[in-house]
C-alpha positions as a printed Julia matrix, in Angstrom:
149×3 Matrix{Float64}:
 93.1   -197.59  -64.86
 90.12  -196.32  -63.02
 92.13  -192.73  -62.46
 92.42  -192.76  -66.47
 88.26  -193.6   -66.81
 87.58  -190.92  -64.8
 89.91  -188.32  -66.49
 87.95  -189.43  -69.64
 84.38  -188.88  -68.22
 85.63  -185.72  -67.06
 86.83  -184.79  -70.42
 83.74  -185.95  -72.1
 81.17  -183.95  -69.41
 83.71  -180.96  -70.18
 83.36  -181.3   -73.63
 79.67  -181.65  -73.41
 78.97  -178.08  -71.44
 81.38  -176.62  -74.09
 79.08  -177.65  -76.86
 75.88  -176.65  -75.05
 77.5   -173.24  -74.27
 77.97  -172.84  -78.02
 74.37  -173.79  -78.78
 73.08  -171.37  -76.44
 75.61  -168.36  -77.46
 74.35  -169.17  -80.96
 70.66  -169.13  -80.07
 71.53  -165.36  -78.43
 72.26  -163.78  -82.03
 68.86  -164.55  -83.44
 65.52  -162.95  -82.97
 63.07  -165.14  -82.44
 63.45  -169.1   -81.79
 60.72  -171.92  -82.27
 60.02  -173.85  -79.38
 58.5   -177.28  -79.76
 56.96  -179.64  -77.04
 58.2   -183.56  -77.96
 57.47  -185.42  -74.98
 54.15  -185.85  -72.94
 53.4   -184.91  -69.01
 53.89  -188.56  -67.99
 56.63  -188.28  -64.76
 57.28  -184.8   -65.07
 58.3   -182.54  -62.3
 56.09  -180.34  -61.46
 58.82  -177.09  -61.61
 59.9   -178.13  -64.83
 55.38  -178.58  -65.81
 54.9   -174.93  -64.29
 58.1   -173.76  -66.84
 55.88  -175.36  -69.94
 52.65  -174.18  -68.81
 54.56  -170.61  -68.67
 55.62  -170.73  -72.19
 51.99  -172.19  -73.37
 53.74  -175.83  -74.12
 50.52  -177.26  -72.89
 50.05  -180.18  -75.51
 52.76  -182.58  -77.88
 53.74  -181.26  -80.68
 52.95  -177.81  -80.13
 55.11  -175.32  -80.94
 55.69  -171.66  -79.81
 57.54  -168.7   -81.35
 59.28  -166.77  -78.43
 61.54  -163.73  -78.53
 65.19  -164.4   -77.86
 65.82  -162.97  -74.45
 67.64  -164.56  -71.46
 64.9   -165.52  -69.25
 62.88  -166.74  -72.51
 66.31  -169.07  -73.02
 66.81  -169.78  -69.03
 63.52  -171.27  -69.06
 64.53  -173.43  -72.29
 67.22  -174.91  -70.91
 65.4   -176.09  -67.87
 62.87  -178.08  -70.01
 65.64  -178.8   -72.35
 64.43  -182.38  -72.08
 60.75  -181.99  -72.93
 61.64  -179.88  -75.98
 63.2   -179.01  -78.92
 64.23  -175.78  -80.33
 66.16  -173.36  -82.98
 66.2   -170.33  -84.84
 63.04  -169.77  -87.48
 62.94  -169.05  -91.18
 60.62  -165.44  -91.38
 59.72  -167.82  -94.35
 58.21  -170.6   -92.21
 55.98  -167.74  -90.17
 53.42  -167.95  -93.76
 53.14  -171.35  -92.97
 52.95  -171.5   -89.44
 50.12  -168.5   -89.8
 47.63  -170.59  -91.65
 48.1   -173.19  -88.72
 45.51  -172.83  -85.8
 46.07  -170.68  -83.17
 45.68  -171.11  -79.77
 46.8   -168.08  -78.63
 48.15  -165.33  -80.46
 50.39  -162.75  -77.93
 52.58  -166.18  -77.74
 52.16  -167.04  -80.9
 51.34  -171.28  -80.48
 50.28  -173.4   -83.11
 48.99  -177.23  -83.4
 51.26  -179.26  -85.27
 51.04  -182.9   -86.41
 53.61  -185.36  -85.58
 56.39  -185.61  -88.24
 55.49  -187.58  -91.36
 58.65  -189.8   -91.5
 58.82  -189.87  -87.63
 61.15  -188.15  -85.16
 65.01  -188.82  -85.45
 66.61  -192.3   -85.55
 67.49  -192.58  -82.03
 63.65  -191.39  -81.17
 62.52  -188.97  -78.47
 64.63  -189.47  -75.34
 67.74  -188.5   -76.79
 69.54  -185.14  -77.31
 69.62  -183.98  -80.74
 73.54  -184.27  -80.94
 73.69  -187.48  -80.23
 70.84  -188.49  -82.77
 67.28  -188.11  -80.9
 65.01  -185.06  -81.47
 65.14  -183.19  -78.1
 67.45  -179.96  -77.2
 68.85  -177.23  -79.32
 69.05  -177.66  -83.15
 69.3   -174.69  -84.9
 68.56  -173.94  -88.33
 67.64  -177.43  -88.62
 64.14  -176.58  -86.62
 63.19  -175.28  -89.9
 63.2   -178.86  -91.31
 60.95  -180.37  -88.49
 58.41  -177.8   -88.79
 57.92  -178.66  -92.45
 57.86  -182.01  -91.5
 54.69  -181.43  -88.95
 52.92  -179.08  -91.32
 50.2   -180.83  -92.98
């Protein structure tokens, strides 16, 4: 029995890197991808703080437009949960332009929080599996309507 329980986590955590994989291979094709700080700097690690200061995540609910390169995507995936992110809408950039600036090479606006909230299953949980942190793709589009005044 135990042999079998462990064949199925195995499957499962198999599974699981197949799917991130995916989302990552996907996030390669597009040109630029907006970043989004969820979570605050309570019990955070300081290499993983250094990686957020680097890509200007200072505050919540800030978000950053970054160009899709490997390192830009490396350093995604290590703050993968303090962050969610996807591919942006060239229409969302008129939107995201009348926002406040902080600083304008990397291109980082204040948001508000998300009228309706975050996802059901609230901030500590990947976006596949029903929270709001991790990759989301298109569907970054949606929350960044949903934290523009």
């Amino acid at each position: 029995m135990e042999q079998k329980q462990k064949k199925n986590e195995n499957a499962e955590k198999k599974q699981e890197a197949v799917k991130k994989e995916a989302a990552v291979k996907k996030a390669e094709k597009s040109e630029s991808i907006a970043v989004i700080r969820i979570r605050g700097d309570i019990k955070v690690k300081s290499a993983i703080k250094d990686t957020l200061k680097m890509l200007n995540l200072h505050k919540k609910n800030s978000c950053v437009i970054v160009p899709n390169n490997a390192s830009i995507l490396g350093m995604i995936r290590k703050c993968k949960d303090y962050v969610t992110w996807g591919e942006v809408d060239e229409s969302l950039f008129k939107g995201l332009k009348e926002r406040k600036v902080k600083n304008e090479k990397m291109r980082v606006y204040c948001l508000h929080p998300p009228r309706g909230g975050f996802e059901r299953k609230g901030i500590k949980k990947a976006f596949t599996k029903g929270g709001a942190l991790g990759y989301r793709g298109k569907k970054i589009n949606d929350l960044i309507k949903k934290m523009l005044p």
